[in-house]
VOKE-535178 format. One record per residue (C-alpha): residue number from 0; x, y, z; chain; residue in three letters. Coordinates in steps of 0.25 Angstrom, whole numbers, plus 5000, padded with zeros to 4 digits. Example, Ala and Ser with C-alpha at 12.3 -4.5 7.8 and 13.67 -1.06 7.14 Angstrom:
residues 2
{pado 0,{5049,4982,5031},"A","ALA"};
{pado 1,{5055,4996,5029},"A","SER"};
END
This chain:
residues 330
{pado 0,{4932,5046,5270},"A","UNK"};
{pado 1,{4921,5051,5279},"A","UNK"};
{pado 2,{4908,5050,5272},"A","UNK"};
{pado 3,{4903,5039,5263},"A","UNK"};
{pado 4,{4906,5043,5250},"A","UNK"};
{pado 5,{4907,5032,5240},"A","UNK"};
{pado 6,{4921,5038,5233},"A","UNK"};
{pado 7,{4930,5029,5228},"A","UNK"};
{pado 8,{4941,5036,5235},"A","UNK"};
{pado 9,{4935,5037,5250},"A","UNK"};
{pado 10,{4928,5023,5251},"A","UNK"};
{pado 11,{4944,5019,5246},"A","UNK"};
{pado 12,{4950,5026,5258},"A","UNK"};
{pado 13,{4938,5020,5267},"A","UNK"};
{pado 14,{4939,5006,5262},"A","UNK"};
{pado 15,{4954,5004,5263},"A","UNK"};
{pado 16,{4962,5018,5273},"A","UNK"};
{pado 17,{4951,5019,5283},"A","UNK"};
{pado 18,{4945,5005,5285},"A","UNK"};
{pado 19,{4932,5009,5291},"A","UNK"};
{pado 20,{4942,5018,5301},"A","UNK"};
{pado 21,{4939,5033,5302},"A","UNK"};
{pado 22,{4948,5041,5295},"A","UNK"};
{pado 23,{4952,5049,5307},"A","UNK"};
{pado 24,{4955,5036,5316},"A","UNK"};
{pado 25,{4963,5028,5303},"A","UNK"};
{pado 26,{4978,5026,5305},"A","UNK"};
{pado 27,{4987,5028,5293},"A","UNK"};
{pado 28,{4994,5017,5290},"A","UNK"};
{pado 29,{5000,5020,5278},"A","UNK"};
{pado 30,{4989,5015,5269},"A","UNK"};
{pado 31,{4984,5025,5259},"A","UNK"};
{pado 32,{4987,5036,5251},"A","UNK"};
{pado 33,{4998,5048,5255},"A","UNK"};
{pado 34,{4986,5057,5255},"A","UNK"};
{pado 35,{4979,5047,5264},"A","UNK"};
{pado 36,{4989,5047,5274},"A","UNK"};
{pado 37,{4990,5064,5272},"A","UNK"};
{pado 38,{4973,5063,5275},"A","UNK"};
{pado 39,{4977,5053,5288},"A","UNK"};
{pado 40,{4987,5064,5293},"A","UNK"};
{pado 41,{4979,5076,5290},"A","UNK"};
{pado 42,{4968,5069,5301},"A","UNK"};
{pado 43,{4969,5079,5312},"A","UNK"};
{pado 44,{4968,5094,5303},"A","UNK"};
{pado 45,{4955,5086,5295},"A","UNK"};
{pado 46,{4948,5084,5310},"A","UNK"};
{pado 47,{4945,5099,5309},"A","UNK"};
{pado 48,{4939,5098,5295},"A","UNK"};
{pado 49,{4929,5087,5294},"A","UNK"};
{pado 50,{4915,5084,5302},"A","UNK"};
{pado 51,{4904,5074,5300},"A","UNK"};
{pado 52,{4890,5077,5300},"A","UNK"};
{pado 53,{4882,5067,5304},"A","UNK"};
{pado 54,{4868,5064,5298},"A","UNK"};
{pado 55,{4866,5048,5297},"A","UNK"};
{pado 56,{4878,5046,5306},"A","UNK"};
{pado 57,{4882,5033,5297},"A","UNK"};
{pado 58,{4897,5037,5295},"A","UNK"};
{pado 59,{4902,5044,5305},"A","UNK"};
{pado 60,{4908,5040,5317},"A","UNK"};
{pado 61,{4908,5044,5330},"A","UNK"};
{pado 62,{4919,5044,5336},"A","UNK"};
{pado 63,{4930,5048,5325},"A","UNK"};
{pado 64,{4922,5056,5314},"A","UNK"};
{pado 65,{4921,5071,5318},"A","UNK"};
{pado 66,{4906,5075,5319},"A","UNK"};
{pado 67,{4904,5082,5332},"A","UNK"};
{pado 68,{4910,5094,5335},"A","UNK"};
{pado 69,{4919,5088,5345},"A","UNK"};
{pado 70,{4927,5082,5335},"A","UNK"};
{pado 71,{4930,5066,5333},"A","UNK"};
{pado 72,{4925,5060,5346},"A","UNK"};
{pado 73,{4937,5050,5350},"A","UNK"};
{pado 74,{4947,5062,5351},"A","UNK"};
{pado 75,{4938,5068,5364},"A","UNK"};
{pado 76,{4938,5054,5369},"A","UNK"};
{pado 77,{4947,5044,5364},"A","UNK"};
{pado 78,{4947,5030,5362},"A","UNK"};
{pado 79,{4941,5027,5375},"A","UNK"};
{pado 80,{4927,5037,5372},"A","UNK"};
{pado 81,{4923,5024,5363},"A","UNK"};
{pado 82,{4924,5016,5374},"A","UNK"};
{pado 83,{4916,5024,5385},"A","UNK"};
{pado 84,{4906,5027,5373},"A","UNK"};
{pado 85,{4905,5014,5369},"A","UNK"};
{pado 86,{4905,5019,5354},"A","UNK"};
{pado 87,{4916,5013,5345},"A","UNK"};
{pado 88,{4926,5021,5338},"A","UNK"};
{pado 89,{4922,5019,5325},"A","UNK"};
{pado 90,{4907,5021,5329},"A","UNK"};
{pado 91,{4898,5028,5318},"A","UNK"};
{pado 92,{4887,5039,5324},"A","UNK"};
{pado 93,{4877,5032,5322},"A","UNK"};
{pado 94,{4880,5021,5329},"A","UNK"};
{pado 95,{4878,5029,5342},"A","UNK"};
{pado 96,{4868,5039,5337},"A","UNK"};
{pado 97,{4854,5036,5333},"A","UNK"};
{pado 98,{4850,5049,5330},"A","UNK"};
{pado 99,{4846,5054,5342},"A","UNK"};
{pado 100,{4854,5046,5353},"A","UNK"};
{pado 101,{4870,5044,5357},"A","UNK"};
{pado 102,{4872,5030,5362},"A","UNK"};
{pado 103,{4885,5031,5371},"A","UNK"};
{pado 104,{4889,5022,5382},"A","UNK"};
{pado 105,{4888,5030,5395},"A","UNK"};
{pado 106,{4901,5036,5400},"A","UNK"};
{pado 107,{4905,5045,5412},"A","UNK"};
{pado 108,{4918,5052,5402},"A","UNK"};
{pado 109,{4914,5065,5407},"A","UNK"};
{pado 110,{4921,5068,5393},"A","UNK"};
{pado 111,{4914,5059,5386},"A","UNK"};
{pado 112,{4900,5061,5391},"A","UNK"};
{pado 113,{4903,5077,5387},"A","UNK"};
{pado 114,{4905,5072,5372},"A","UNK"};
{pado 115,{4893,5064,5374},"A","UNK"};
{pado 116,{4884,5077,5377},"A","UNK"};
{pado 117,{4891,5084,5366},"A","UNK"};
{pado 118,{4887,5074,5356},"A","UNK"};
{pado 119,{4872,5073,5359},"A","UNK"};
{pado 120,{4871,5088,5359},"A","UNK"};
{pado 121,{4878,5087,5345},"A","UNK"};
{pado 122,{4867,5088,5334},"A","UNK"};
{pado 123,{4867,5077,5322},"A","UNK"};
{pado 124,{4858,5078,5310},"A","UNK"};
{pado 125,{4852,5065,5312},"A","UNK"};
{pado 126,{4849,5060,5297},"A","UNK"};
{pado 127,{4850,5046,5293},"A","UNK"};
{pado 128,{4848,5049,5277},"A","UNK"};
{pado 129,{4859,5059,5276},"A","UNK"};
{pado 130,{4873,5053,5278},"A","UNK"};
{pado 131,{4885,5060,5287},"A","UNK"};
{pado 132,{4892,5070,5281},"A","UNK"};
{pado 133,{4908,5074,5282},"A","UNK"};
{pado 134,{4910,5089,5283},"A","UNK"};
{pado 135,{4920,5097,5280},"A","UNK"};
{pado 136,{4927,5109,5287},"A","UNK"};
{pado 137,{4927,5121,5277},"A","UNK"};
{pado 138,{4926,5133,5287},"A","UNK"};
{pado 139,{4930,5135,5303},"A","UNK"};
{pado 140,{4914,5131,5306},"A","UNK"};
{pado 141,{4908,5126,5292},"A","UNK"};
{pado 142,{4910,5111,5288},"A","UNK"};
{pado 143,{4905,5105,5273},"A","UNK"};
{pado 144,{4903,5095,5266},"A","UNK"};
{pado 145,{4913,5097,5257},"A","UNK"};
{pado 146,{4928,5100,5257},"A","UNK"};
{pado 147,{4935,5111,5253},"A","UNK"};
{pado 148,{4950,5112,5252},"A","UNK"};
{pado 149,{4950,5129,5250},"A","UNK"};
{pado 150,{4940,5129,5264},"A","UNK"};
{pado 151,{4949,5118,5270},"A","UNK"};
{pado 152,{4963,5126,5266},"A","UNK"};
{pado 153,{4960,5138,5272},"A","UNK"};
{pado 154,{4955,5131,5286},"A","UNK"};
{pado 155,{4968,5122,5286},"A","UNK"};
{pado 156,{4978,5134,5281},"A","UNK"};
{pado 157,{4986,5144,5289},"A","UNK"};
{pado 158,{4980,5157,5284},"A","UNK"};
{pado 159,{4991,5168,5283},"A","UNK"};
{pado 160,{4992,5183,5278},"A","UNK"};
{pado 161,{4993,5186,5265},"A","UNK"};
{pado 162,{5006,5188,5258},"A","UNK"};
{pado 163,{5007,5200,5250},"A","UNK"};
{pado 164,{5018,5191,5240},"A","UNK"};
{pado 165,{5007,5181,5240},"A","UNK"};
{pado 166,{5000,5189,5226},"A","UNK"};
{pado 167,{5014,5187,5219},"A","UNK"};
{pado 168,{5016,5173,5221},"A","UNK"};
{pado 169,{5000,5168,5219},"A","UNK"};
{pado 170,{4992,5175,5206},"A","UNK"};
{pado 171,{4983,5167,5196},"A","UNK"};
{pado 172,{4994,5169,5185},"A","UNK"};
{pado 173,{5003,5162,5194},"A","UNK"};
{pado 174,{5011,5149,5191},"A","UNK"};
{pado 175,{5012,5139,5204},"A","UNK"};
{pado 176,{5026,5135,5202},"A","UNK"};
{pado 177,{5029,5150,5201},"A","UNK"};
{pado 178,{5023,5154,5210},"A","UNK"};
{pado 179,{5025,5144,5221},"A","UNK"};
{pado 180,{5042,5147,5219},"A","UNK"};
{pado 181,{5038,5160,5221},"A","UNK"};
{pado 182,{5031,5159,5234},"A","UNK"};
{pado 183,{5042,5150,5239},"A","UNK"};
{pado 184,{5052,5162,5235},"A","UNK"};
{pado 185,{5043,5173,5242},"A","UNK"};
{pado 186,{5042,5163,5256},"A","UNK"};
{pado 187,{5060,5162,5251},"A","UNK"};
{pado 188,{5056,5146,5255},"A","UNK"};
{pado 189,{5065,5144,5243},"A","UNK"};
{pado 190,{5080,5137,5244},"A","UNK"};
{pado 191,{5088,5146,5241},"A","UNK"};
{pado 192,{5101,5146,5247},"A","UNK"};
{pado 193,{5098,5154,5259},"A","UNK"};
{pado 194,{5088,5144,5262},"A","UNK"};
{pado 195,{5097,5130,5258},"A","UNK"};
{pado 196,{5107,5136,5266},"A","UNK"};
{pado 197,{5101,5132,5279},"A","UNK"};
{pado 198,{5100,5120,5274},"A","UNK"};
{pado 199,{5113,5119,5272},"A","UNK"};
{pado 200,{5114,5121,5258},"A","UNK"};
{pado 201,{5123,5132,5253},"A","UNK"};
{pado 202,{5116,5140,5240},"A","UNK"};
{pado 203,{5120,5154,5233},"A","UNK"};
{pado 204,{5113,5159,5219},"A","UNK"};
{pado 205,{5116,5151,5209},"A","UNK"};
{pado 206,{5114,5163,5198},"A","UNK"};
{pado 207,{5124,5173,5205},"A","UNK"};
{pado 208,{5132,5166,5216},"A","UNK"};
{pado 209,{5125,5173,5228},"A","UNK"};
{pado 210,{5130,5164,5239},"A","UNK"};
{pado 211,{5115,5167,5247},"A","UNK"};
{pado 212,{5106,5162,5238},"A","UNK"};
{pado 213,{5092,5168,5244},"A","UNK"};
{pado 214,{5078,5169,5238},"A","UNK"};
{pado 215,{5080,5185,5237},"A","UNK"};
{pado 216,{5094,5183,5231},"A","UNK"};
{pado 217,{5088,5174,5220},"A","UNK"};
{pado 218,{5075,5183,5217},"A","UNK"};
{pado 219,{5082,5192,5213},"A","UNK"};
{pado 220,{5094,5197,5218},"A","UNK"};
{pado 221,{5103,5187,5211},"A","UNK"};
{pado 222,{5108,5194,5198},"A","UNK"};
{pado 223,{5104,5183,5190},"A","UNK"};
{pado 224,{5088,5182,5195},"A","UNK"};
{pado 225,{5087,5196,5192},"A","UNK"};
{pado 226,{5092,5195,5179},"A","UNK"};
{pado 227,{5081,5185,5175},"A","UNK"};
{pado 228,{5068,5194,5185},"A","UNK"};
{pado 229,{5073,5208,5177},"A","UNK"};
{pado 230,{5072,5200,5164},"A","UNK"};
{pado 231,{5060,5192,5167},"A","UNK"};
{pado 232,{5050,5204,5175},"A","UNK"};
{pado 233,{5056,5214,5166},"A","UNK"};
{pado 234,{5045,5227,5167},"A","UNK"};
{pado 235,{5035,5220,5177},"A","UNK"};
{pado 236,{5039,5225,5190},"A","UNK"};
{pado 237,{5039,5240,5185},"A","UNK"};
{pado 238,{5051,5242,5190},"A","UNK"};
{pado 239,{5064,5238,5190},"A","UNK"};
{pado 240,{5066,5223,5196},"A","UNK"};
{pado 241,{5070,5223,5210},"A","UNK"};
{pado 242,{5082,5210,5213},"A","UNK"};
{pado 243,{5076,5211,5227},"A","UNK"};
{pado 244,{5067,5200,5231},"A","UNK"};
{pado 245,{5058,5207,5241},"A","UNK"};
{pado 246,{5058,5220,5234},"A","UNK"};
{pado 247,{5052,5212,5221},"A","UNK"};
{pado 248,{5043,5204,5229},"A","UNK"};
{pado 249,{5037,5216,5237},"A","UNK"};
{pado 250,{5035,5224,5221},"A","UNK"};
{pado 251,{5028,5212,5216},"A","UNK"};
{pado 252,{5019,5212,5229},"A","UNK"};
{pado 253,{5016,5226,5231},"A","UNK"};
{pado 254,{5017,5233,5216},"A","UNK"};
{pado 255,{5004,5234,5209},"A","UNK"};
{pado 256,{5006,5229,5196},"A","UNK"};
{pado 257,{4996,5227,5184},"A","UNK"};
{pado 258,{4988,5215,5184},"A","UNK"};
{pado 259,{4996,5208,5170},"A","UNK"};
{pado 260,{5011,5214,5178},"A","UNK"};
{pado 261,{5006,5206,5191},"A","UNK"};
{pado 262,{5004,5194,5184},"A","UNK"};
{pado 263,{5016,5196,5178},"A","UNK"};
{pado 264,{5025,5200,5188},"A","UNK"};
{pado 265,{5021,5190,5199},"A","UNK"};
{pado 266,{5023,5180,5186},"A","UNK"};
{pado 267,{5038,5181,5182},"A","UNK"};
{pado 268,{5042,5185,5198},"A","UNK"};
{pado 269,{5037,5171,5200},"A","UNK"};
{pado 270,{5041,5164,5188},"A","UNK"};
{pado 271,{5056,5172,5189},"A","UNK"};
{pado 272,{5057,5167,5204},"A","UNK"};
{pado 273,{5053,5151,5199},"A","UNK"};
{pado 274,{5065,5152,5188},"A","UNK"};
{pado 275,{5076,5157,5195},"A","UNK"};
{pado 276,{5073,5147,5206},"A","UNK"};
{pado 277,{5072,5135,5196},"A","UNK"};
{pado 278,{5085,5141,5189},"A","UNK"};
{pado 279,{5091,5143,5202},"A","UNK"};
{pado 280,{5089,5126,5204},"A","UNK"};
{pado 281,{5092,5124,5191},"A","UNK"};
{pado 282,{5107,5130,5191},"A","UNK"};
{pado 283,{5109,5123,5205},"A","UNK"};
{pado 284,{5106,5110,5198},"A","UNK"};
{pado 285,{5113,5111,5188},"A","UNK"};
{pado 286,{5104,5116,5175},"A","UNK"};
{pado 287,{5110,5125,5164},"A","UNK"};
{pado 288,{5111,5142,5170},"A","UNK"};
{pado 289,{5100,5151,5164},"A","UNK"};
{pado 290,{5104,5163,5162},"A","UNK"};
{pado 291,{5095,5176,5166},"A","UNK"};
{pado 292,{5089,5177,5153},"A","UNK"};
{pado 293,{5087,5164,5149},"A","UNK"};
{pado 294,{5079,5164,5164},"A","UNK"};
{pado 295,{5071,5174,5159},"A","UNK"};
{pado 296,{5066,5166,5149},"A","UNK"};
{pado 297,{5062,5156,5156},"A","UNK"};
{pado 298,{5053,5165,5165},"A","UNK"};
{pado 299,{5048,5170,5154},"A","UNK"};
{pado 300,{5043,5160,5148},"A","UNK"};
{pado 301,{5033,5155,5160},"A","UNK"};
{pado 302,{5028,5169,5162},"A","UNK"};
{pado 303,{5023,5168,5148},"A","UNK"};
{pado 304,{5017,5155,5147},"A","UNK"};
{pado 305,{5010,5159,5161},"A","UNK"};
{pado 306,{5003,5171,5154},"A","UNK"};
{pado 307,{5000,5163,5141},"A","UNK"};
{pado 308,{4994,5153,5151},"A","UNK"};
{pado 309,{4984,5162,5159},"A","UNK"};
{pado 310,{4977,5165,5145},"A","UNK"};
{pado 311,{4978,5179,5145},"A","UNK"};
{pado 312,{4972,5183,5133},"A","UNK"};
{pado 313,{4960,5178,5136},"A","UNK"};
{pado 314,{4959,5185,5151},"A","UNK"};
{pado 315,{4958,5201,5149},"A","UNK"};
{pado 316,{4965,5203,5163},"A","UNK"};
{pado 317,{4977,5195,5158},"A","UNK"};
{pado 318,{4980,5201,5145},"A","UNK"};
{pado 319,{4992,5208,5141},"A","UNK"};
{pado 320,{4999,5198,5150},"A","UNK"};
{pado 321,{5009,5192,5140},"A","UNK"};
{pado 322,{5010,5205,5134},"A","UNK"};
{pado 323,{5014,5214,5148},"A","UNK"};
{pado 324,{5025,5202,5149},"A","UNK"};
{pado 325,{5029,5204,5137},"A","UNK"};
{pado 326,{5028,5219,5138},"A","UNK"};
{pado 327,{5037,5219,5151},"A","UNK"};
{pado 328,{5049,5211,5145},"A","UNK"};
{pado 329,{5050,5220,5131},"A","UNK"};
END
């Protein structure tokens, strides 16, 4: 959108969204894709993001493209600066820069005339046979010509400590649908009862009739749950099981297990937290009961396929993997 590029998709969106208009002036009038009225919205956070570079000072414009330091030139002064400047909003550079000189109307805008020094003291890399170039903002002071989505996260993000829970919900063995269940389990933003009844929703434990359904009561204080996590964990934890939620989160986040148990163990506590919740749904609409065992079998069976899937034999760090599982339910 902001360079020349001769890309299907960018001349497209030139030709038929932006109708020679800057992309920062264009309106949205419902034309386009939902991700083109997303790009439209976003506007004001890219500002911070993208600069020109000006060399042959062909394609951009002076007023509305961001290529001093002041930032886009009609929000210091308005509508009105194109009038006292004489130069037209949709003016390109080099319509008022040979190279060497600015031609500007005179004007007595204290404002304006402050903008005017600013930009004479400004240095351009005058160079008709290179094109203008649109950079991109990758660091707090570093701007490329590329664009890169990790570089551009970590500006844009809230950066906040580290949880120490966070190593039992994300580990490469990890499933995503597993392990996004569990995270929302850890943060409790799941709706249990606790939670539906400010909603007005009145939930107890479908398992064991518990009128407070809560996310500590389901993992795994109900009688049921725990049924299933004794069966499922079986030696893993080299300990007894714990029905207590915070106590079995604090064991897998602070005991040192082996490498194959810790894969393991953050495995089935994820897989185990997934089931029971789907079972959980399933009984409230309706599906045929599970009971414990047959729950347990069902866990089972993705743990296994996970392992078989990380290829195990063939990596010397990873085997015995099947086999501890194996070992620990015996």
């Amino acid at each position: 959108m902001f360079s020349e590029t001769k890309s299907l998709g960018p001349a497209w969106v030139k030709e038929f969204l932006l109708r020679q208009e800057s992309f920062w002036d264009v309106n949205d009038t419902g034309m386009g894709s939902w991700i083109w009225r997303k790009l439209l919205k976003l506007r004001p956070v890219a500002r911070h993001f993208i600069r020109m570079e000006i060399h042959n000072s062909q394609t951009v414009r002076f007023w509305t493209d961001i290529w001093h330091p002041l930032g886009r030139l009609i929000d210091i002064t308005g509508a009105v600066g194109t009038q006292k400047l004489g130069v037209q909003r949709s003016t390109r550079v080099f319509e008022v820069w040979d190279g060497i000189n600015w031609n500007f109307r005179r004007c007595r805008d204290r404002q304006l005339c402050n903008m005017i020094q600013q930009i004479e003291q400004h240095h351009l890399d005058f160079d008709l046979s290179t094109p203008d170039v649109v950079l991109w903002k990758n660091s707090s002071s570093d701007y490329r010509e590329w664009f890169s989505a990790v570089d551009t996260w970590h500006l844009i993000r809230h950066t906040r400590p580290t949880q120490e829970w966070s190593k039992v919900i994300w580990f490469p063995q990890g499933v995503p649908r597993f392990s996004f269940i569990t995270w929302l389990a850890v943060k409790n933003r799941l709706s249990t009862g606790d939670r539906m009844r400010t909603w007005g929703h009145t939930q107890g434990c479908i398992f064991c009739g518990e009128p407070n359904e809560t996310r500590d009561h389901l993992f795994f204080a109900c009688p049921y749950t725990f049924t299933v996590w004794i069966e499922v964990v079986g030696t893993l934890l080299g300990r007894d099981p714990d029905p207590y939620w915070e106590n079995t989160l604090d064991h897998l986040t602070h005991h040192r297990f082996d490498f194959l148990t810790s894969i393991l163990i953050r495995l089935v506590f994820q897989v185990t937290i997934y089931m029971v919740w789907r079972e959980r749904n399933d009984r409230k609409h309706m599906k045929n009961p599970r009971q414990a065992s047959q729950l347990a079998k069902v866990i089972d069976k993705p743990v296994r396929n996970r392992i078989t899937s990380t290829k195990y034999t063939q990596k010397p760090r990873l085997r015995g993997l099947l086999q501890l599982w194996f070992t620990a339910h015996m």
